[in-house]
C-alpha positions in Angstrom: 0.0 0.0 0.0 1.1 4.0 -0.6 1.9 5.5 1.9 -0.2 8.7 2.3 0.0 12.0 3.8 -2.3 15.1 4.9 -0.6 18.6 5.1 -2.1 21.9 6.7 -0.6 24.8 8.2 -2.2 27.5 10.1 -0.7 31.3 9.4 -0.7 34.5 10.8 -2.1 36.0 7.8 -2.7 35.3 4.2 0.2 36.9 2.9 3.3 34.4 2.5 5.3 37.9 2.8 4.0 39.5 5.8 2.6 36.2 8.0 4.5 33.6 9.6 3.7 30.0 9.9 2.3 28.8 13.4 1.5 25.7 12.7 2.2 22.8 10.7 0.1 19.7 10.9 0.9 16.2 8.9 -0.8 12.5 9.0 0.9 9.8 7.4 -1.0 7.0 7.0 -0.5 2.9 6.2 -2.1 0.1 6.3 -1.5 -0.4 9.9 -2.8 3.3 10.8 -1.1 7.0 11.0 1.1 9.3 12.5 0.4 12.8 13.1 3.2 15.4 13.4 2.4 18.8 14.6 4.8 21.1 14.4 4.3 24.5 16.3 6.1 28.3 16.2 10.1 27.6 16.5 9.7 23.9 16.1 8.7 24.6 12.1 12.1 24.3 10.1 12.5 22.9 6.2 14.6 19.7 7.9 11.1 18.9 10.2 9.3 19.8 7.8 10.7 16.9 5.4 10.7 15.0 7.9 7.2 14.5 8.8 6.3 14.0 5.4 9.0 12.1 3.9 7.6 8.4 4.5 5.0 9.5 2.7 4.9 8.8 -1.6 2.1 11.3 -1.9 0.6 13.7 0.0 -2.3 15.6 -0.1 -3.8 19.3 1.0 -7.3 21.5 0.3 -6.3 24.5 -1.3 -2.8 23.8 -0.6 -0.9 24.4 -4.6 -2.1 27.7 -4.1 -1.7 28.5 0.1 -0.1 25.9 1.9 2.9 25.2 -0.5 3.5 28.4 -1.8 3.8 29.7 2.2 6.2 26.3 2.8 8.1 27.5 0.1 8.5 31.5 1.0 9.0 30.9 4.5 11.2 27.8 4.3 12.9 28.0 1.1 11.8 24.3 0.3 9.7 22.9 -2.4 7.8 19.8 -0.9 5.9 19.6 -4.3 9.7 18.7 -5.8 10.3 15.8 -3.2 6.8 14.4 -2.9 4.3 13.6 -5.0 1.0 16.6 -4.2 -2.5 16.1 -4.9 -5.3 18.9 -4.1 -8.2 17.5 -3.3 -9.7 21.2 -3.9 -9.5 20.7 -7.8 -11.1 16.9 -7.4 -13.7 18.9 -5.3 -14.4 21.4 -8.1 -14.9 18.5 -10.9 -17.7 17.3 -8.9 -19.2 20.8 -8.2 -18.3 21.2 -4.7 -17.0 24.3 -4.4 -15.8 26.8 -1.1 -13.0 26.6 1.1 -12.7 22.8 3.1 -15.4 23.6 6.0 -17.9 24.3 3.6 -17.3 21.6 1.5 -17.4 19.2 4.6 -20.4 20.5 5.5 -21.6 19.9 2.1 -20.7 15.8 2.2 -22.0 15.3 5.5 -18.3 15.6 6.8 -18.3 16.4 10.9 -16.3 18.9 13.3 -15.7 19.3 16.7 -14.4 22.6 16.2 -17.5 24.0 14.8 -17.2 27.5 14.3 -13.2 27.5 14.1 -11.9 28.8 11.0 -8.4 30.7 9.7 -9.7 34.3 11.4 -10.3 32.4 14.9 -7.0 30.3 14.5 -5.2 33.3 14.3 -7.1 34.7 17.5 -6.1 31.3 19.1 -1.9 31.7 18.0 -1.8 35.2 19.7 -3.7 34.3 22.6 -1.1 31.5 23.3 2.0 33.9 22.0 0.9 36.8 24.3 -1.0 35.6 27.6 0.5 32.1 27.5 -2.7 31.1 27.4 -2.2 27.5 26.6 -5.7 26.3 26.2 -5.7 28.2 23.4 -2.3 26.3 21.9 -4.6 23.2 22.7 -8.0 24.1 20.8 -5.8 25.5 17.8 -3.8 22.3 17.7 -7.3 20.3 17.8 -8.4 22.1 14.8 -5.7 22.0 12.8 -5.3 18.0 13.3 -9.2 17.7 12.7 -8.7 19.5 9.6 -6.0 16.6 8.4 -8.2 14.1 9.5 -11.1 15.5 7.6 -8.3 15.5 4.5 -8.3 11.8 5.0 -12.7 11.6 5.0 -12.8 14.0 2.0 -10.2 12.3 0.0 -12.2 8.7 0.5 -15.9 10.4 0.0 -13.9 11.6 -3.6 -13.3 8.0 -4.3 -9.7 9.9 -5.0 
């Protein structure tokens, strides 16, 4: 069996220029289960970056040719599209009409949360909390979302039949 992996990151911002990376969340999985990496503020480095996706022979993102990669690339200097095989699932998505960012789509597919109400503004709300009061429940409930957003990469992919 291929070994397959799930990448998302959670930002300070949109802009690959201006932002910084906060969080960087993988899954590999086999046939005997999966790993999950997440890789927070100075733990995020090109080497660990590789790393946590290397077992994998493809990986796969929502949205990620045109966000997650692009932002690896500016802020890391490496090219994970060159080293790993990448799939969007965003473009499968868009072939069978569902279109809108991943939460939408989930909801679309029957596709649950238990961080309803999350999305990239709060996760940004959640970083700064942690960064400037320490609050670390807020580390906790960003971490949660961004690992149930690369599990859900896992339930869209199979719903795609992809």
């Amino acid at each position: 069996m291929v070994c397959r992996g799930y990448l998302d990151i959670e930002t300070t911002g949109l802009s690959r220029y201006y932002a910084d990376l906060t969080v960087v969340g993988v899954c590999v999985e086999w046939s005997g289960g999966c790993n999950i990496i997440q890789l927070v503020g100075e733990q995020i480095t090109a080497q660990r970056v590789i790393a946590a996706i290397r077992k994998a022979r493809l990986f796969y993102t929502y949205n990620g040719a045109r966000f997650d990669l692009p932002f690896i690339k500016a802020k890391l200097g490496v090219d994970l599209s060159e080293r790993i095989a990448h799939k969007d699932l965003m473009y499968d998505c868009w072939r069978k009409n569902l279109y809108g960012g991943l939460k939408e789509v989930e909801r679309k597919l029957g596709i649950a949360r238990t961080t309803q109400g999350i999305d990239g503004r709060m996760a940004v709300r959640l970083w700064y909390d942690y960064q400037i009061y320490g609050n670390s429940s807020s580390l906790a409930l960003l971490l949660r979302y961004n690992k149930e957003d690369i599990m859900n990469l896992r339930l869209l992919r199979e719903k795609l039949k992809v």
